[in-house]
N, C-alpha and C positions, 0 to 999 in steps of 0.2 A: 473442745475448748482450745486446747493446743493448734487445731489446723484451724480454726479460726484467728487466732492471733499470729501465726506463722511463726509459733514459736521452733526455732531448732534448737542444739545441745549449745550452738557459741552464743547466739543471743540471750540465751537463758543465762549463762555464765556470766555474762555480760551485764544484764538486767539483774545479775542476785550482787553480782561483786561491786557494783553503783551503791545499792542499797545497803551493802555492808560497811560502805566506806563511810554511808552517809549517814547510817546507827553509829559509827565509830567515831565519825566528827561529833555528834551530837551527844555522843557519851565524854569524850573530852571536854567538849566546850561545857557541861553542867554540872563535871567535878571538880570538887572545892579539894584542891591538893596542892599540896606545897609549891611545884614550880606552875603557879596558874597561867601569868603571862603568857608562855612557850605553850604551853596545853591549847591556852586556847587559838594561838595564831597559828600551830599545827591543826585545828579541829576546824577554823576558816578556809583554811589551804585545801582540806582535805571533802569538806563541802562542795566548794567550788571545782572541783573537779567530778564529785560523783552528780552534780546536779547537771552536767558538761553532758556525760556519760546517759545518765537519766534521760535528759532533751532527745538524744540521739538513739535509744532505744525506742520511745516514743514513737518517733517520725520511723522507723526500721519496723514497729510491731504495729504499723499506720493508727494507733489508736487515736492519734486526734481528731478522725476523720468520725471518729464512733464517740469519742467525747469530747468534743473540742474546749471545753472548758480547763482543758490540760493545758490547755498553751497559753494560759490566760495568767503567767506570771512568767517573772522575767529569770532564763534559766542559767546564761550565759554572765561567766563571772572571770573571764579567762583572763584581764586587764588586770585582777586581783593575786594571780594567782603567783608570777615573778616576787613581788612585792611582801606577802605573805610568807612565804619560804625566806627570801633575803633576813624579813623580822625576826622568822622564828629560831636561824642560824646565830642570829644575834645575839636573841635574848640569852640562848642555851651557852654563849662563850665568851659574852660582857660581862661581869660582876656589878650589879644593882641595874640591871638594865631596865630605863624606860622608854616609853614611846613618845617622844618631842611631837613637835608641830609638823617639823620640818619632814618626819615620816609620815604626817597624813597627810601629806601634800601627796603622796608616792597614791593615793588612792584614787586622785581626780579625775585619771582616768575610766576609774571604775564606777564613778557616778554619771559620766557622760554615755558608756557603754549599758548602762542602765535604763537612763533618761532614754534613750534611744530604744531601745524593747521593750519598753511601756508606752513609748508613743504609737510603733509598729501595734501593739497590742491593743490600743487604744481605738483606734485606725479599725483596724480588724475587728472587734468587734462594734462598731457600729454601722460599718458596711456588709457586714454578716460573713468575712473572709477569715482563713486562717491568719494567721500574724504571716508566716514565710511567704503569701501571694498576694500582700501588700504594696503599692510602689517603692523601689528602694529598695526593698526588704532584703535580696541577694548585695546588694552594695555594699548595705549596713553591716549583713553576717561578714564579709569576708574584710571591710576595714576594718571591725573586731576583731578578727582574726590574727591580720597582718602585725597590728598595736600589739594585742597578746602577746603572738609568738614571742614580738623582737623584745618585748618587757621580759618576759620568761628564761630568753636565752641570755637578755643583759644581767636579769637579779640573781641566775643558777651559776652564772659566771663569774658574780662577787660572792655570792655564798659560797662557792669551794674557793676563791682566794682566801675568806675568811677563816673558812676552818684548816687549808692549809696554815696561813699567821698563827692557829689558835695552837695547831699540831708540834711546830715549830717554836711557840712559847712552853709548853707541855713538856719538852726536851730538855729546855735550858733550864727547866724547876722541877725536875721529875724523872727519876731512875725509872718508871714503870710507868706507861702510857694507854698500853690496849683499852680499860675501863674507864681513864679520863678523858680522852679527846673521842668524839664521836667519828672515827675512822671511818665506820660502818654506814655513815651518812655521806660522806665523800663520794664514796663509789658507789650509792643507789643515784645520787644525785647526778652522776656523771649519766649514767644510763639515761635518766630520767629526761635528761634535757635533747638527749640525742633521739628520742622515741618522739618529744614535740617538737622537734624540726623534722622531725620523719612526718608526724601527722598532720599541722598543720597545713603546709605547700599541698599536700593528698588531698585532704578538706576541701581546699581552696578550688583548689580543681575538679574534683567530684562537683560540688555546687555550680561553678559558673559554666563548665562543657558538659557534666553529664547530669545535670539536672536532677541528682537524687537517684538515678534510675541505675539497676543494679544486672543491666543486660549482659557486662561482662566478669566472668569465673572472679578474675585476677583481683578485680576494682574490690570481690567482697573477701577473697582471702587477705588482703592488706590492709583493708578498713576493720576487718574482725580483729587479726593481727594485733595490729598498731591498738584499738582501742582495750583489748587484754592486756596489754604491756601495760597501756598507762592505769589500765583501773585496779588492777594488783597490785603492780609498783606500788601506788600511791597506798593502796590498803597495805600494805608491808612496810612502807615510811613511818605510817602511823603505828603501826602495832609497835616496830622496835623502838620508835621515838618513846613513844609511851611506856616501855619496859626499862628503856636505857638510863631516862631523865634525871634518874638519881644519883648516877655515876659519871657523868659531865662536869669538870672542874670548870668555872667561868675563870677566863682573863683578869685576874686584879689587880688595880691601877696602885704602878710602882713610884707616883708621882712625887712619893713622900720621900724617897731616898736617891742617892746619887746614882747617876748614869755615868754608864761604863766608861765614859769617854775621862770622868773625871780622874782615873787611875791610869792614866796614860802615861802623865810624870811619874813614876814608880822607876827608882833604879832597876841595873839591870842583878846588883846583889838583891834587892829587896824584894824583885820578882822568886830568885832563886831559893830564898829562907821561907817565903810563903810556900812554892808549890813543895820543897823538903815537909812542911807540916803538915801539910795535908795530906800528903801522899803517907807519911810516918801513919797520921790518927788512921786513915784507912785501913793500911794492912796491919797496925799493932790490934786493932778495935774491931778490925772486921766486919766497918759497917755497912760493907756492899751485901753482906747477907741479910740486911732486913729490908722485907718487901718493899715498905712504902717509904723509903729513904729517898729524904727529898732535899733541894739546895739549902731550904734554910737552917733544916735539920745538921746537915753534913756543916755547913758555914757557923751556926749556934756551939757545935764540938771544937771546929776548929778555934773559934773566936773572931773572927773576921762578918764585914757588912755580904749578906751576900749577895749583893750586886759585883761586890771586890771577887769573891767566890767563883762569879759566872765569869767574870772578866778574864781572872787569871786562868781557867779554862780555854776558852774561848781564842783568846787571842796567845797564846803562851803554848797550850797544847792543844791547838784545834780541835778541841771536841767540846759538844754539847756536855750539860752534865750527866745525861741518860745516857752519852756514848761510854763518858769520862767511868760511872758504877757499871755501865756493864760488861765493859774490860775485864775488870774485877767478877767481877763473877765469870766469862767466860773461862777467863785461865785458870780463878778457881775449881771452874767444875775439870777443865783437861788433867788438872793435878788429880784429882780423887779417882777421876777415871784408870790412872794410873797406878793407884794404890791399892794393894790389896786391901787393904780393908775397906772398901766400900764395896766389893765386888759382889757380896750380897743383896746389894741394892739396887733396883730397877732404875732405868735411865732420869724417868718424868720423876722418881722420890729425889737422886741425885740434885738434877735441874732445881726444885724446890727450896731443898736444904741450901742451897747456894744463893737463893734470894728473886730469882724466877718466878712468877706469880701464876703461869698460864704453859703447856703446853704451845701453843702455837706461839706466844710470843719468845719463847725458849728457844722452837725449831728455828725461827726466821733471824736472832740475835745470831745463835750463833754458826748460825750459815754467814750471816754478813763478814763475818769477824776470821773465820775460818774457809770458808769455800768450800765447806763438805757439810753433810745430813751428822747431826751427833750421834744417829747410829754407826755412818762410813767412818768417822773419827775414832768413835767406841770398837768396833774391828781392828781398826788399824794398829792402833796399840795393845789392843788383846793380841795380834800376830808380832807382836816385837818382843 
């Protein structure tokens, strides 16, 4: 069976990690769970990619030529696929996020790229051909192609602007970020977009000079390459999308209170009696030690709007307010490290107690703050 279908170890990988993606889309898209929106424009996304993937194994394991009724739907959804990610970045960092009109205009492309492989399909079978040795048929694949990519690389290019914005609001309302902004999607999405400008131009080319045909080593180590990359990726999107969903804080619209701008007129005594209070409530109250110490929390103690809060941040002492608490904790944690009496305590309990929510975001705060690892810090003053 195997040398019949030419199955090898990458195709198979290939052909199982398609079909995983495409259980995984289909398991999203039919649970009824609290963020459904983003489930399910994750479980479109992640469709349209394994059905990509599928096409392409297909044509790779020639089964159409032994069931041609395989090709008898339309498999190519790549005009969807930019589009889809931009939504689902959306939904997971807008607060009440819905889908306007004016987003399904973003799909028109993907009814034309449609309309067009059911015609191809159409064609083909009533001339008794496959759909790919139709007239057109290579035209048709690679102006799909071409729309796709440049759709893909334009929507992956406003989704990490976006969650950068999202990252950057996180800061200004939020002592503690790792669990609320989706970091983790930044930088799969960075890869993700560099793998289909790797593939598509390769595509493009494989189809119109080498005709499918797999004569040389190289063409099949970069087409197996290249299509791993994207069909894991894409199954790894999905799996942490789906694990992380409930720890994404959305964007909410601060339309109801004043902008920063309106704090401008502020003496320069009236700036100075504000940032004295705040600075007082923090170190008498201590409340950079609790984890999820946030602007409004910190502004509700002080007594002040806190937009006035961010403001006098912001522009008065240059820091966000995740910069502004985690000062406070760094130099709190250098004091203990200092004292004997915590010296029975391991570095990550330390970290903790001081208002640290995570190991990694521990190491990386206060490397920024200090220039050293808090073990090279922890030596340093154990030798003084």
């Amino acid at each position: 069976m195997s040398a019949y279908l030419n199955i090898n170890t990458i195709n198979f990988l290939n052909l199982s990690g398609s079909v995983q993606c495409l259980l995984l889309g289909l398991l999203l898209l039919s649970r009824k769970v609290r963020h459904t929106l983003p489930n399910k424009l994750l479980a479109l996304a992640i469709i349209s990619v394994s059905l990509h993937v599928i096409y392409l194994m297909i044509i790779d394991l020639d089964l159409e030529r032994r069931y041609p009724f395989l090709l008898w739907f339309p498999y190519s959804y790549l005009t969807a696929l930019g589009p889809l990610v931009h939504l689902y970045v959306k939904s997971l960092t807008t607060e009440n996020f819905k889908i306007s009109s004016s987003d399904y205009r973003l799909f028109i492309p993907v009814g034309l790229e449609v309309g067009l492989q059911l015609i191809q399909i159409g064609y083909g079978i009533y001339v008794n051909e496959l759909p790919y040795n139709t007239p057109y048929s290579t035209a048709f694949t690679i102006l799909g192609f071409l729309v796709g990519a440049a759709l893909i690389f334009y929507y992956l290019k406003r989704s990490m602007q976006r969650l950068q914005s999202h990252k950057q609001w996180s800061k200004a309302n939020f002592s503690t970020i790792d669990f609320i902004t989706p970091g983790w999607l930044y930088e799969l999405l960075k890869y993700y977009r560099v793998i289909w400008l790797l593939w598509v131009p390769f595509a493009i080319v494989f189809i119109l000079i080498f005709r499918f045909q797999w004569q040389y080593l190289i063409l099949i180590i970069i087409a197996y390459a290249l299509l791993l990359s994207i069909t894991y990726l894409t199954y790894w999107i999905g799996i942490k999308g789906f694990s992380q969903m409930d720890l994404i804080k959305p964007a909410k619209n601060e339309s109801d209170t004043k902008s920063e701008s309106a704090y401008a007129k502020l003496t320069g005594l009236q700036v100075k009696e504000y940032l004295f209070q705040i600075n007082e409530i923090m170190q008498k109250e201590e409340l950079f030690l609790e984890q999820d110490l946030d602007l409004r929390g910190l502004a509700k103690r002080v007594g002040v709007e806190a937009n006035l809060l961010s403001y006098l941040l912001n522009q008065h002492l240059g820091k966000s307010f995740y910069q502004y608490v985690n000062t406070y904790r760094v130099e709190e944690l250098k004091r203990r490290l200092k004292s004997v009496e915590f010296k029975r305590l391991s570095l990550l309990a330390i970290a903790l107690d001081c208002g640290f929510n995570s190991k990694t975001s521990f190491n990386r705060i206060f490397k920024q703050h200090t220039h050293m690892t808090p073990s090279q810090y922890q030596r340093k003053v154990s030798n003084v």
